[in-house]
C-alpha positions in Angstrom: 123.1 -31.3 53.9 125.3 -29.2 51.7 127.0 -32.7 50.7 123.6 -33.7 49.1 122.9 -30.3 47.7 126.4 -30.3 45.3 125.5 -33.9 44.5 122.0 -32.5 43.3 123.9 -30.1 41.9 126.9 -32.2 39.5 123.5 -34.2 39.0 121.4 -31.3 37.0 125.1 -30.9 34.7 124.7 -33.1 31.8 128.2 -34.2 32.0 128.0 -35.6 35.5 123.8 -36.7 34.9 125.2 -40.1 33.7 126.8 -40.8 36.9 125.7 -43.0 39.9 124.8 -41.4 43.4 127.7 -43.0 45.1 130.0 -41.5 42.2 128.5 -38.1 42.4 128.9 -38.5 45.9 132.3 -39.2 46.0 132.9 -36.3 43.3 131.2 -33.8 45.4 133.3 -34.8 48.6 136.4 -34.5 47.3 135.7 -31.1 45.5 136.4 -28.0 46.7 134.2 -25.5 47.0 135.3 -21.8 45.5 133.7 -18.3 46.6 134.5 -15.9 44.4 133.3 -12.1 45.0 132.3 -9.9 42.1 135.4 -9.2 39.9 137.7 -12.1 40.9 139.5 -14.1 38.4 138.6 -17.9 38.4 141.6 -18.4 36.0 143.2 -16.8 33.1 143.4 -17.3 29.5 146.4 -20.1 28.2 147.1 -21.2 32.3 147.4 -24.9 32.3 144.0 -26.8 32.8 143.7 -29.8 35.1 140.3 -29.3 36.7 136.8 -28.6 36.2 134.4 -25.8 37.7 131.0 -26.5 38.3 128.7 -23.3 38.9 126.6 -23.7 41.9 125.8 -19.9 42.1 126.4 -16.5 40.6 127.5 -16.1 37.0 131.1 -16.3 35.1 132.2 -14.0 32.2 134.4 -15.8 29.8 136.7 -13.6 27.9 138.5 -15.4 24.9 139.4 -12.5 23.3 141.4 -10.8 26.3 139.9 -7.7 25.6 137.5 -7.6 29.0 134.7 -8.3 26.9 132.8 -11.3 27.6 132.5 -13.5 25.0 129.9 -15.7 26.6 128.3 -15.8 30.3 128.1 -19.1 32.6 125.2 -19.4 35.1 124.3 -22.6 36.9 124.4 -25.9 36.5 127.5 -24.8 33.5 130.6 -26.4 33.8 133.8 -24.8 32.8 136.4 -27.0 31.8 134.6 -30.1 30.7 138.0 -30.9 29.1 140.4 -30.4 31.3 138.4 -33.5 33.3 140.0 -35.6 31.1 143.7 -34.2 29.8 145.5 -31.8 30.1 145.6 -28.3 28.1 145.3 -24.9 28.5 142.3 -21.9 29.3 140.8 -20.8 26.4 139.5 -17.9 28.1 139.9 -16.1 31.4 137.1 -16.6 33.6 135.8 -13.6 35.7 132.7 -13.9 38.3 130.1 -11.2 37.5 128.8 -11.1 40.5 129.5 -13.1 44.5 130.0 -16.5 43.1 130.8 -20.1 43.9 132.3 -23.0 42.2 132.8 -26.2 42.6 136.5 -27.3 41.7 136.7 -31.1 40.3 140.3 -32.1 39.8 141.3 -34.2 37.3 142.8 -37.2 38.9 139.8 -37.4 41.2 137.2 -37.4 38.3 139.3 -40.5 36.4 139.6 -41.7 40.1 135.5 -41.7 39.6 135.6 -43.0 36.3 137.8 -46.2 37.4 136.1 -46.9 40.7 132.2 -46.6 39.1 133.0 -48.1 35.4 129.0 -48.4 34.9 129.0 -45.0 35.5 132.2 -44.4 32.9 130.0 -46.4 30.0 126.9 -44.3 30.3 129.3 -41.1 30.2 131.4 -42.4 27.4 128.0 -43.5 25.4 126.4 -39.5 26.8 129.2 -38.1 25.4 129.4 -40.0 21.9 125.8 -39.3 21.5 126.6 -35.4 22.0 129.5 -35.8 19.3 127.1 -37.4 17.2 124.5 -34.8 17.0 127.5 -32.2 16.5 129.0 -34.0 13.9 125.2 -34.3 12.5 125.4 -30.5 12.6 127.9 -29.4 10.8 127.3 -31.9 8.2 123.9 -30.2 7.8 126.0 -26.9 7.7 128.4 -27.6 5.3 126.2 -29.4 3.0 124.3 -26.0 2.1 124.5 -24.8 -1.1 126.8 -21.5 -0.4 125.1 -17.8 0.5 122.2 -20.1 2.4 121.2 -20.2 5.6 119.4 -22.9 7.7 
């Protein structure tokens, strides 16, 4: 049963809600599942990124500043990482749990592995994604097109 309960799981993150059942499926068996107790570090700020965490319970404290103040907090279904899913790059932040914890670790080679085995499942992800850069880009067009000392 706790197969089918990450599956569920990846399935309420809008990143992985494009996906088939038989690719979450084979996402959520291949990931690793992370406890973490109040106060442990997840990662740290600039180590090399090459996997995804998705909350399944708990909370995470980002700190971008390194200053132990937390610049934003991560409760489930968040993903941390989203990029690092599909290159390489570094933490922006170190990521502390608040509180007992658990993640679930998605590498990178096994999420393209995903991607190339389920391409149906690749092309409602890319057009997900493009839609979400769309409405950004949408955004900060609206933003910067303000006459200045406004605010929308």
């Amino acid at each position: 049963m706790a197969l089918d309960d990450d599956v569920a799981k990846l399935a309420r993150n809008p990143v992985f809600a494009p996906l088939s059942a038989d690719a979450l499926r084979l996402l959520a068996f291949s990931a690793e599942t992370r406890p973490l107790r109040a106060g442990d570090v997840l990662f740290r700020r600039d180590e090399p990124s090459t996997c995804g965490f998705l909350i399944l319970s708990g909370s995470i404290a980002l700190d971008s500043a390194g200053d132990g103040a937390a610049s934003r907090i991560l409760r489930p279904p968040a993903l941390i990482g989203e990029i690092a899913l599909l290159t390489t790059t570094t933490r922006p932040a170190t990521a502390i749990a608040r509180e007992p914890s658990s993640v679930l670790r998605i590498t990178q080679p096994m999420f393209r592995r995903v991607l190339s085995e389920y391409p149906e499942s690749a092309e409602r992800l890319r057009q997900a994604l493009a839609s979400r850069l769309d409405g950004f880009i949408a955004e900060l067009e609206r933003v910067w097109s303000r006459p200045a000392g406004t605010q929308g």
